[in-house]
C-alpha positions in Angstrom: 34.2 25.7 2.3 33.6 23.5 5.2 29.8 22.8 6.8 29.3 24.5 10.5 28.3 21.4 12.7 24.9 23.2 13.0 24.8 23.0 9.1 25.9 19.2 9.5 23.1 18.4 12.3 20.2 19.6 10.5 21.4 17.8 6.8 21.4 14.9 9.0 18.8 14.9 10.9 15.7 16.6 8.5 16.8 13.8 5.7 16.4 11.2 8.2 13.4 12.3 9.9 11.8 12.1 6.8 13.5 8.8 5.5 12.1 7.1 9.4 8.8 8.8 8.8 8.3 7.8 5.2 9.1 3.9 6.3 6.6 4.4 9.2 4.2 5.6 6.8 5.1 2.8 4.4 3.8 0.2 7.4 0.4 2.2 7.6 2.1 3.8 11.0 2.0 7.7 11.6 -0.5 8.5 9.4 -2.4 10.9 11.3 0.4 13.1 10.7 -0.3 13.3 7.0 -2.3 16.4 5.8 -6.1 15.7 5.3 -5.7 12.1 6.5 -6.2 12.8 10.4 -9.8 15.2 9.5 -10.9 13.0 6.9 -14.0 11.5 8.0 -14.4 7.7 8.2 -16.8 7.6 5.9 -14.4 9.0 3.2 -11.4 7.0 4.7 -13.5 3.8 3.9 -13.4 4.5 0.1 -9.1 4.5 -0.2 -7.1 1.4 0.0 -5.4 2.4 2.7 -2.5 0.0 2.4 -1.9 0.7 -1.2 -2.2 4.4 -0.4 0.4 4.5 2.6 3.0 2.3 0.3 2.8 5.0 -2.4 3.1 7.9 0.7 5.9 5.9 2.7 7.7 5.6 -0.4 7.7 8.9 -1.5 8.5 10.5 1.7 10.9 8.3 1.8 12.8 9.4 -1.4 11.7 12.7 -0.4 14.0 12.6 2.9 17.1 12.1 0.1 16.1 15.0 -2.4 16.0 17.0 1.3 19.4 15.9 1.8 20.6 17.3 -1.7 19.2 20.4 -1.1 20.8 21.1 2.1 24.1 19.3 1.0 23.8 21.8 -2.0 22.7 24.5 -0.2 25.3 24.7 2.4 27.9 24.2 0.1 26.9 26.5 -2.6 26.4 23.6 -5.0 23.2 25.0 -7.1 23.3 21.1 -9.3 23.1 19.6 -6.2 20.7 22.1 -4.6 18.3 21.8 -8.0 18.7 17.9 -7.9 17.0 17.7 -4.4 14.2 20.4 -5.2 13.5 18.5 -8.7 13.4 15.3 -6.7 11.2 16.5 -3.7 8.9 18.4 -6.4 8.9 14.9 -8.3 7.9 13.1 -5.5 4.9 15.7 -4.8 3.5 15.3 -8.2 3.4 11.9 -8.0 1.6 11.4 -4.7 -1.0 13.7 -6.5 -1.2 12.1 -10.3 -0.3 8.1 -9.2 -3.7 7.6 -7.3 -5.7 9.5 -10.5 -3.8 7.5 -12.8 -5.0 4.0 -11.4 -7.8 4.8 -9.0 -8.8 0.9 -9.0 -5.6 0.6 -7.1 -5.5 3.3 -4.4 -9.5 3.6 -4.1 -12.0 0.7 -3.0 
């Protein structure tokens, strides 16, 4: 079963949206688009390394963008190994934003 171009577009273009974003990110660039970071007041700002913080972020949005890819690939193909290999990756990447920065707070906080 072949991909509409439509279907083509958006597993392009989502993927690498997020890949872009993630590397932005990554150079401490685009941040206020991250949840909590933009009404965080600068008070609390002050106590994360933000450099070490936005690494960790950049690179997991990053590898997020390819588990997005998967799951549309496996989506609009019917491929549910590819489909659960981009949800386990994406979900992956979520946990670890949240457990990496409790794991070694002397890292990610000042």
């Amino acid at each position: 079963m072949y991909m509409s171009l439509f279907e083509i577009i958006i597993t392009l273009l989502i993927p690498l949206g997020a890949i872009i974003w993630g590397i932005c990110i990554y150079f401490q660039k685009g941040t206020w688009l991250l949840a909590g970071w933009n009404t965080m007041s600068k008070e609390k700002k002050n106590t994360y390394n933000e450099k070490n913080i936005c690494r960790l972020y950049g690179k997991c949005v990053a590898v997020c963008g390819i588990g997005f890819f998967l799951l549309l690939y496996g989506s609009f193909n019917y491929n549910d190994i590819i489909l659960l290999t981009g949800i386990g990756i994406v979900a992956l990447m979520i946990i670890l934003t949240i457990i990496v920065p409790m794991l070694n707070p002397k890292k990610y906080r000042k």
